[in-house]
Structure formats: C-alpha cells, structure tokens
C-alpha positions in Angstrom: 0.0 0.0 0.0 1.0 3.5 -0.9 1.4 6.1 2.3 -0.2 9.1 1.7 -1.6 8.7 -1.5 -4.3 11.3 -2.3 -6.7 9.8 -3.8 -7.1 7.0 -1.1 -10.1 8.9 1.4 -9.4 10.7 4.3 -11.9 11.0 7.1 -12.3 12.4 10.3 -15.0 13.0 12.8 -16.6 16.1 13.7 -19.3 17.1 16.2 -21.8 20.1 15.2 -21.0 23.0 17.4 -23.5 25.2 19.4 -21.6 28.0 17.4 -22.5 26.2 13.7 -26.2 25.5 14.0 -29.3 28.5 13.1 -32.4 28.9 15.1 -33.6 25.5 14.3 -30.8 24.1 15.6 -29.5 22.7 12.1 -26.0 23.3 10.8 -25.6 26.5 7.9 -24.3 26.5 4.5 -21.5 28.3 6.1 -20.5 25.6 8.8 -20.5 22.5 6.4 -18.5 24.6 3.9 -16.1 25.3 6.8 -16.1 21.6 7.2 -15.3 21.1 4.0 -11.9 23.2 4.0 -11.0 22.0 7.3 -10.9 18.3 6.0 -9.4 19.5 3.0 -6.4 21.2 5.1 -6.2 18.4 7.2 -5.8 16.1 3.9 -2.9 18.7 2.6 -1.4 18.8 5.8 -0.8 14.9 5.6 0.1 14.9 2.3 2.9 17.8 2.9 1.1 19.6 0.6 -0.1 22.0 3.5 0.3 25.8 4.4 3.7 25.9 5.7 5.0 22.9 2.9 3.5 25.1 0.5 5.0 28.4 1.9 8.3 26.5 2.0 7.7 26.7 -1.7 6.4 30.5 -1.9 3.5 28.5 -3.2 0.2 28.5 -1.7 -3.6 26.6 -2.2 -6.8 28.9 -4.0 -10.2 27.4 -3.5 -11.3 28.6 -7.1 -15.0 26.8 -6.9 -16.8 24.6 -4.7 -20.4 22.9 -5.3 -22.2 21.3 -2.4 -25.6 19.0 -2.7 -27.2 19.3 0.6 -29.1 16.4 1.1 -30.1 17.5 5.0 -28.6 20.2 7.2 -27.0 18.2 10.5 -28.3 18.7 13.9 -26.4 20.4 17.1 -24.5 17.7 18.8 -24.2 15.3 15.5 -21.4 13.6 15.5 -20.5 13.4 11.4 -17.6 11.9 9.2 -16.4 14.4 6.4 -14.6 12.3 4.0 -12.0 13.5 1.4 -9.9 12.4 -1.9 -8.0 14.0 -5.1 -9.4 13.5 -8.1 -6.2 15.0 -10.1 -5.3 17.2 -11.9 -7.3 18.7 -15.0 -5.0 21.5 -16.3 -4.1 23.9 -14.0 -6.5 23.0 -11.0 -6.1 20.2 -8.6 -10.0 18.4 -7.9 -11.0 17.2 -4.9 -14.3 15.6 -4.1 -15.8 14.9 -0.6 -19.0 13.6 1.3 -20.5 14.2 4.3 -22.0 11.2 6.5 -24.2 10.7 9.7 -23.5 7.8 12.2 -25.3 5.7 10.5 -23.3 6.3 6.8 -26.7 8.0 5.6 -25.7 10.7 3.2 -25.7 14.4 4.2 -24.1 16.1 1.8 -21.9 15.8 -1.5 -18.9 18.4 -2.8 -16.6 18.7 -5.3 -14.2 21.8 -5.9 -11.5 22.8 -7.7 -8.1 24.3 -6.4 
C-alpha cells in the first residue's frame, strides 16, 4: 500500500457546534463549507502539501469553486464523518471531491471543488 496517497479517502469526525447551528438548531451553509476546508487542510497537511509545505515553496492553495448538494442540514450535537480524496489534476486545477456522512453512513451532503 502507498502512504499518503491522495486519492485514497481521508476521514475524520466532527461534532456540530452550538456556534454552527441556526435557530432550528440545524447546521448553515457556512459551517458544512467550513467543514469542507478543514478536511481539505487536514488532507494537505498529511500529504505535505499543506500551508507551511507550500510556503516552503512561496507556493500556496486557491479554492477557485466549490459545489455542495445538501441532502439535510446536521443537527447540534451530531457527530458526522467528512470524507476526502483528489481527483487529479485537469489543467491547472487540482480536484477534490468529498461527502459528508451521519452515524449511521446515511448521506448528508456531497462536494466537489477545484483548487
């Protein structure tokens, strides 16, 4: 097995904040896209393609689009798995795709974006 490959998944955990959820108590638009990055940074980071690998490099990372299909909105307190993986390169834009689970694997949200 390749370490550190890219386009093997990386997941981690997450718990919905007090501070991420609206008046009915279901996450925003704005906290699963914070999700999304954070997974996303956490993936560079392991592949030493992070900020300070990057900046080694006087290279850094642009989020140039993202598209999110919401199936729900999490609840506060929700434990969720935000998953991860490269899908390339297509010219001069790295593609990464991701997915958003509940405990239970049920879908919550899909993402791809471009770099």
């Amino acid at each position: 097995m390749i370490k550190n490959n890219p386009n093997i998944p990386f997941s981690r955990e997450f718990v919905i904040s007090s501070f991420d959820v609206d008046a009915k108590k279901q996450t925003s638009m704005q906290a699963i896209s914070r999700y999304l990055q954070e997974i996303a940074t956490l993936h560079a980071d392991n592949l030493k393609f992070g900020f300070h690998d990057m900046m080694e490099q006087n290279r850094g990372w642009l989020l140039a689009q993202m598209i999110i299909r919401v199936e729900r909105f999490p609840l506060i307190h929700e434990k969720i798995k935000v998953t991860t993986w490269s899908n390339g390169v297509d010219g001069r834009y790295a593609t990464r795709d991701f997915s958003i689970t509940d405990k239970n694997e049920g879908l919550i949200a899909l993402a791809s974006s471009s770099w």
